[in-house]
N, C-alpha and C positions, 0 to 999 in steps of 0.2 A: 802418712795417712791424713786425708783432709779433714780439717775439722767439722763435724757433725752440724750441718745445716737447723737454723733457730726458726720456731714455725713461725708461718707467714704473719699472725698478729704479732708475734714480736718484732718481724723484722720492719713492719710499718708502722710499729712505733718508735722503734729507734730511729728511724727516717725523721719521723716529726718530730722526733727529738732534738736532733741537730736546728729546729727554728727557732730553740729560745739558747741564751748565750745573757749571763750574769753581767750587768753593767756600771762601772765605776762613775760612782761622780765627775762634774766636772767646774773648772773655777767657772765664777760669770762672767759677763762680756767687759771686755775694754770700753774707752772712751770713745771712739770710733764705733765700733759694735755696734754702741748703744746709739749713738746718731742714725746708722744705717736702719736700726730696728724702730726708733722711733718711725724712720719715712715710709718702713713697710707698713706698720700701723696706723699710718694715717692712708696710706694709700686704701688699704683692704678697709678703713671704715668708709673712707669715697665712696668703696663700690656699694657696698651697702647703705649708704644713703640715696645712690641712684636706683637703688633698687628698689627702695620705698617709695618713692617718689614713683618710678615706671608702674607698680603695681597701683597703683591711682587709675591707671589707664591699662595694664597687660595683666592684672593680675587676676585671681578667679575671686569677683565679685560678684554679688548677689543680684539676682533679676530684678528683685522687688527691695524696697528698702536701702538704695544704696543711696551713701548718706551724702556722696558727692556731684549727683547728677544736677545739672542747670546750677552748679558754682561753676563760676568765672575762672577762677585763678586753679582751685582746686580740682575741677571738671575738662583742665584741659589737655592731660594726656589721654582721657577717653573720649576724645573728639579726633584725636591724631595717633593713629592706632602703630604704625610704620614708628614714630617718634618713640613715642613708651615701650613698643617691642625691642629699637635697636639700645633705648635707656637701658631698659629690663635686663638683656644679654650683655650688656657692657659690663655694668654692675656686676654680674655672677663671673663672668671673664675675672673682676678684677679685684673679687674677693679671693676667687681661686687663686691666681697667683699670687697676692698677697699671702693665703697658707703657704705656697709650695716654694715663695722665698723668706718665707717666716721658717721654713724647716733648716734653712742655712743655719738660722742661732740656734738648732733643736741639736740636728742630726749629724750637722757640717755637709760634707759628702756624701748624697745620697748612694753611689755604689761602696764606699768605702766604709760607712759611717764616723767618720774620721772628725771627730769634734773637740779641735781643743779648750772650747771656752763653750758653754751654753747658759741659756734663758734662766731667769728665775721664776719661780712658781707664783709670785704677787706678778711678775711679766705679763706673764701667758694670761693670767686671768683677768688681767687688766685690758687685755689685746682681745681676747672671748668677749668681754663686757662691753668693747669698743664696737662690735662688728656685729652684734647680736640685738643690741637696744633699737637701733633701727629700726627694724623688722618687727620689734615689739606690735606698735601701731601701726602698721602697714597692712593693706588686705590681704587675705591668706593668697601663698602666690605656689602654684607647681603642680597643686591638687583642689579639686573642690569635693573632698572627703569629709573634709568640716563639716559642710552643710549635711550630708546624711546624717551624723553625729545628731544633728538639731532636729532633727525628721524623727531620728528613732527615740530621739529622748524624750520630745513632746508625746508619741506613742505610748512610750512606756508611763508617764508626768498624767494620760489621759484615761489609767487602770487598762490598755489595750494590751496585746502580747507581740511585742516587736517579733519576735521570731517566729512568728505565722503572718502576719503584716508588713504591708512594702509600706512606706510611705503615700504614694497614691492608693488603698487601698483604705488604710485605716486614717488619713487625714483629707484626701481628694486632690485630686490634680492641681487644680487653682488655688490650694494652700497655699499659704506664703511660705513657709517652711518646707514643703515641695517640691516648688516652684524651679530652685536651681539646683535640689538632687541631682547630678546624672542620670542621664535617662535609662542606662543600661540597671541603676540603682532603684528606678523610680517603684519599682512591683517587686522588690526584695528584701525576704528578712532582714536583721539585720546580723552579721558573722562574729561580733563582739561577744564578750563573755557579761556575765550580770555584773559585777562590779565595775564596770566602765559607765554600763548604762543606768545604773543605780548613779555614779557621780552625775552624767549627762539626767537624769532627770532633778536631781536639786537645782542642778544648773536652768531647767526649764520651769523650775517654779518660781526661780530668781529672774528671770529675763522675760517669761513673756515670749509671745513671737519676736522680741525685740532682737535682729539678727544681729544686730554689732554687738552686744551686750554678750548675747550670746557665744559670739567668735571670740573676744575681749576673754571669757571667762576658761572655753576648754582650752584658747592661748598659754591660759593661766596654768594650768595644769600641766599641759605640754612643758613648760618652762619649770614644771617641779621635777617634769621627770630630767630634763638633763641638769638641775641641779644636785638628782641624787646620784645621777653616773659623774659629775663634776665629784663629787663626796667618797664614791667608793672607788672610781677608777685609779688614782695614786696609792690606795693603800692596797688596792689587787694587785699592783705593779710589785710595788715594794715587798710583796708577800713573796715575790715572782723573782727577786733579785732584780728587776725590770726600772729606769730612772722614772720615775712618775711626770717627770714636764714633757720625756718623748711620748708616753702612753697616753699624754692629754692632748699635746698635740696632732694626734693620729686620728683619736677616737673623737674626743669631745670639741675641740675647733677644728676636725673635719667639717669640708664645705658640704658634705650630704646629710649631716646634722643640721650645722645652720640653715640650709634651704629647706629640708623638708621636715627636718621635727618640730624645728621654731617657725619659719616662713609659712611650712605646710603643716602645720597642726597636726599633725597624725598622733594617734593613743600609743605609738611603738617607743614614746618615747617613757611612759608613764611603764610601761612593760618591760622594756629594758633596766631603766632606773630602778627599779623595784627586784630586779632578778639578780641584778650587781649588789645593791646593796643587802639583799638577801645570804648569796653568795658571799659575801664580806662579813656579815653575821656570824655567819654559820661554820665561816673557816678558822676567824678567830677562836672559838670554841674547842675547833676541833684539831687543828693546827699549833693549840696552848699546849703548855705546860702540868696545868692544873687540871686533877679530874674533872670526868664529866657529872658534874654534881652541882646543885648550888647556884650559883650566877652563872658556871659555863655551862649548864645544861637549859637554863633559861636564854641565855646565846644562841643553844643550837635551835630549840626548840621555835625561837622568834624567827631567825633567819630562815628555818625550813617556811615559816609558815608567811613569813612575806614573800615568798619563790612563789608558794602555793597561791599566791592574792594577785599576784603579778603576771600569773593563769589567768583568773579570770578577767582580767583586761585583752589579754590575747592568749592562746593556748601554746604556743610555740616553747614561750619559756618554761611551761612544766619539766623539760629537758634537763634543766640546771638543778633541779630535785635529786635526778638518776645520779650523777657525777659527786653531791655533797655527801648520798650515800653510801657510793662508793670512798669515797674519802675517810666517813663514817666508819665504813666494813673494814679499811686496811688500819684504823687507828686500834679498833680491837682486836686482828690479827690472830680469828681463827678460822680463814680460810672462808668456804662456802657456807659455814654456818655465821658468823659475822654477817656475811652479804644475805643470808636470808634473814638474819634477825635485822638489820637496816632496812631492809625492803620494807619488812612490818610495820615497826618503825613509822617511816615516813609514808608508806600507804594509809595507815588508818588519820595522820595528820593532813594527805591531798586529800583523803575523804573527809574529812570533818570540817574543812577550811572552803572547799567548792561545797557544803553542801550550806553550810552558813553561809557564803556570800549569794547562793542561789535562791535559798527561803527568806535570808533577812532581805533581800533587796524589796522580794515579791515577784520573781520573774519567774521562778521555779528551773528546771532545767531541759527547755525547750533550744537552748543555746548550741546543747552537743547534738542537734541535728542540723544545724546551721554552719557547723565550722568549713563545710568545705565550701559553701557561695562562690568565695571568687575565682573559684576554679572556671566560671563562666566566662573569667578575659585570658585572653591566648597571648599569652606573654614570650617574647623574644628572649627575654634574661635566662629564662628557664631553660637547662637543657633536652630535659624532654620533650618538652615545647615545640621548641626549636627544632629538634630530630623530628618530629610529627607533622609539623610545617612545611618543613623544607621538603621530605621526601612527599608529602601530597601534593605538592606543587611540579614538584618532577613527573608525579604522574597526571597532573593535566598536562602538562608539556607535551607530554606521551601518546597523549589521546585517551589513557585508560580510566580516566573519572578522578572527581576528587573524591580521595577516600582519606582524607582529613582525620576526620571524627573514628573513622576507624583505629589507624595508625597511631594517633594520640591515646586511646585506647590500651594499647600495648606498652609503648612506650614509657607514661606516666607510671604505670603498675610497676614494671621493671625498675624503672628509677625510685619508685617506694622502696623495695626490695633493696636496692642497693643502697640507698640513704641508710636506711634500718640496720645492715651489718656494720655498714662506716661506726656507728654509734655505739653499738653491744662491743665491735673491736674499741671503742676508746676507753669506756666502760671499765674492760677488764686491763686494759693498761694503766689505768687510774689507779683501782685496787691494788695492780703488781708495782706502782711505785714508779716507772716507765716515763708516763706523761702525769703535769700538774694537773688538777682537777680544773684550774681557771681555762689553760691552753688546748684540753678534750674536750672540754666544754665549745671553746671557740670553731675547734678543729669541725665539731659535729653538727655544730648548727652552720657552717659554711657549707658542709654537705646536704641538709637540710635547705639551705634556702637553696643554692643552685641546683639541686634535684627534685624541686618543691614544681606543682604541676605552676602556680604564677609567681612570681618573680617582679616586683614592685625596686625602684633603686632604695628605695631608702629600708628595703629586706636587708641589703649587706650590712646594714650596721649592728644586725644582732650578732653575728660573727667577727665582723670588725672591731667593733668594741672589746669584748674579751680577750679577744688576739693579740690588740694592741696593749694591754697588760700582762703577756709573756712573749709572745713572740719577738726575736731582738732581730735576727737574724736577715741578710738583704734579701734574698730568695722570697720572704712575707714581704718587707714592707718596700721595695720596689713595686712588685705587682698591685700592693693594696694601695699604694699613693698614684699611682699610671691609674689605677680604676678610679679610686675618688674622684680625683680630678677630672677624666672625660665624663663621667657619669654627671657629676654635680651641675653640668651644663648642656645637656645636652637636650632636659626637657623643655618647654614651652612654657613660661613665668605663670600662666593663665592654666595651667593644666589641658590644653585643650588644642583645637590646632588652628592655624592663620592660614587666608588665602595664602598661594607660593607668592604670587607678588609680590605681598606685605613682607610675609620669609625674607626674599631675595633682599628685597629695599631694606630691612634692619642686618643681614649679616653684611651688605655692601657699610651700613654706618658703621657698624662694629670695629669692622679691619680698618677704617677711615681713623676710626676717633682711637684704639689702639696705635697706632701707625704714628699718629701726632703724638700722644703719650711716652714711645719709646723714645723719639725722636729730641724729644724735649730733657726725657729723665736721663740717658746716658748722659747726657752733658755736666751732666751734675754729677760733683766727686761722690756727693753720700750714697748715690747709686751706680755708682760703678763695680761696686763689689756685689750688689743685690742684683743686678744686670750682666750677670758675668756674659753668658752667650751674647748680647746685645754688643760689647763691651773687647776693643781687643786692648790686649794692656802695649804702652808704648816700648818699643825695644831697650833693653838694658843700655850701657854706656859700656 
């Protein structure tokens, strides 16, 4: 008699189950090792200083106010736009591969994971510190996101209501703080939650129209937030069975971190950091020994309510509420009533937490009419998108019209729908014990951003990140290191796009000044093991 078929949400959890696998320590590197791994770290901070340097000239710098126009020395990669573009892309080239032979001392072999020696944790954080400081003071480079940020803050700093107000509307076109919005940005609200823009307006009554002050300041922020996913992603790991120097290496010196949370200032980084270490709060609590009473119930209580704070910077992370719950429900373990008293619970805490960040700010909650804005860019990443694209364009092919906007229409709905049960199935795998709440969590917000109607790169890392604190498994982190790394390089340093001339003329310098790089490094014994493809080893004796 065959055995009795397991319903479908179990059987695709135990699927995602097999991606996390318990990992043993390993000794540190040898004397060698450590020579190879110095040359990759100096290599990966090269790139990142040519990338500071290129964003002087390629990067998204501001119209008005830019602090390096008519200097001599420092105004001269924005005179030689072909020179800073192929600087700009070298740089990112050869940070990237400095990660992806920085993973030899992580991972060892990437399909094997076969590491008999790896990194140490002051390592890694030494090699992040080396490749990140750069970029510090460099102009924001990948996106000019930033500047909306200074648009709506000054809105908000000026008693206006950013979320019925674009920037040209409530400060005028020829504002300075305007002025290099995006134009698709320039007449809309703004999609941020009140606590972001409650920071961004202290930030505006410190600075002034003063744009560098400005950039200098949400930099600042952006840099707390990956110091707080720096802070909770080892000990998610560790919660995880998961080695914490692989889970830092994945997530927090991924090249789509450094270029677009720290390079490119984005608030995802303050939202992430705040959801992790939320999440790390609230597991310790719950995940303990000792009742929930006392100092463990002020645990759980804090960490629910930094998730809920971590909303309103961006709404996405509310997600990682649903799962702590669920963790909650199965710790008291009586079934559906447990998960309806959790829901309670932690519902009357995202109502008490969104509605103080929403009146202390002064903004009220004009915000949750705003969450879907950027639904207005048609993004490639996105798979509905994408399916709505691709087949409108078959039908112009056709002759039969563009029906675009129709097609997307459908499409986007359906992929809500489907996102939505990915998630309710993780949900209830969490409670049954199935999947970790850190690796449901990851699993769902990957459904969420690739089913999400846009699709931004530096989306994956809300998934990415969590993942890389349970998942062990090569099936994840083949595919997620093959994405970081094409993704990490494939945008325009400026956010924006270059005659094809200029294009052609910088990926011709790229493969030129690569080309000599390889050329030079195989010769050298410390890079022969870090260059293995480049590298054939001489025949035995």
């Amino acid at each position: 008699m065959p055995p009795p078929r397991r319903p479908g949400r179990a059987r695709l959890a135990d699927r995602l189950a097999h991606l996390h696998g318990d990992e043993a320590p390993r000794p540190l590197l040898d004397a060698a090792e450590n020579a190879q791994f110095r040359a990759v770290r100096r290599f990966g901070a090269a790139g990142a200083i040519l990338m500071a340097i290129a964003a002087l000239g390629a990067g998204a710098q501001p119209v008005l106010q830019n602090p390096i126009t008519g200097l001599r020395v420092l105004g001269l990669p924005a005179r030689m736009p072909a020179v800073a573009l192929t600087l700009g892309i070298t740089g990112t080239v050869m940070v990237m591969l400095a990660w992806l032979m920085l993973g030899r001392f992580v991972i060892g072999n990437f399909v094997t994971h076969d590491a008999p020696r790896r990194l140490s944790r002051p390592q890694l954080d030494h090699t992040l510190l080396l490749w990140i400081a750069p970029l510090l003071v460099a102009p924001p480079m990948f996106s000019r996101d930033v500047y909306s940020y200074l648009a709506q803050s000054e809105i908000a700093a000026r008693g206006l209501d950013p979320y019925a107000l674009g920037p040209a509307q409530a400060l005028g076109v020829d504002h300075v703080l305007a002025r290099t919005v995006p134009n698709i940005w320039r007449a809309t609200p703004a999609p941020y939650g009140p606590l972001f823009l409650w920071m961004g307006e202290g930030i505006a009554s410190i600075t002034g129209y003063n744009i560098v002050a400005g950039i200098l300041l949400h930099r600042a922020l952006a840099v707390a937030g990956v110091l707080m996913i720096i802070w909770a992603l080892p000990r998610l790991a560790r919660r995880c069975g998961v080695d914490p120097v692989i889970a830092l290496w994945l997530g927090a010196a991924n090249p789509l971190l450094i270029f677009h949370l720290v390079a490119g200032v984005h608030n995802e980084a303050l939202m992430i950091g705040m959801m992790v270490v939320g999440v790390e709060v609230a597991l310790k609590a719950i995940e303990g020994t000792a009742p929930l009473r006392g100092r463990a119930l002020l645990l759980l209580l804090a960490g629910c309510m930094i998730i809920v704070l971590s909303a309103t910077i961006k709404i996405p992370s509310i997600l990682a509420l649903g799962f702590v719950g669920m963790a909650l429900a199965r710790r008291w373990g009586r079934g559906f009533i447990s998960m309806a008293a959790a829901a309670m619970l932690l519902a009357v805490l995202a109502a008490a937490g969104i509605a103080a960040a929403s009146l202390a700010s002064g903004l009220g909650f004009g915000w949750v009419n705003t969450l879907g804005t950027a639904n207005a860019v048609r993004s490639w990443m996105s798979i509905p998108t994408l399916l709505g694209l691709g087949t409108g364009q078959v039908g112009v092919l056709l002759g039969l019209g563009d029906h675009t906007t129709a097609i997307l229409n459908v499409t986007r709905p359906i992929a809500a729908v489907v996102a939505a049960i990915i998630v309710i199935r993780m949900l209830f795998a969490t409670h049954a014990g199935r999947l970790h709440p850190v690796g449901a969590l990851g699993v769902s917000l990957a459904a969420m951003v690739f089913l999400f109607p846009v699709v931004q790169p530096w989306y994956l890392l809300w998934a990415l990140i969590p993942l890389a604190a349970w998942a062990t498994r090569p099936v994840f982190r083949i595919p997620a290191i093959a994405i970081s790394a094409i993704i990490s390089v494939i945008l325009m340093p400026n956010g924006g796009e270059y005659e094809p001339w200029v294009i052609v003329q910088a990926v011709f310098g790229v493969f030129l000044i690569l080309g000599v790089l390889v050329a030079v490094l195989r010769r050298r014994p410390v890079w022969r093991e870090a260059l293995p493809v480049f590298h054939k080893p001489a025949p035995s004796a």
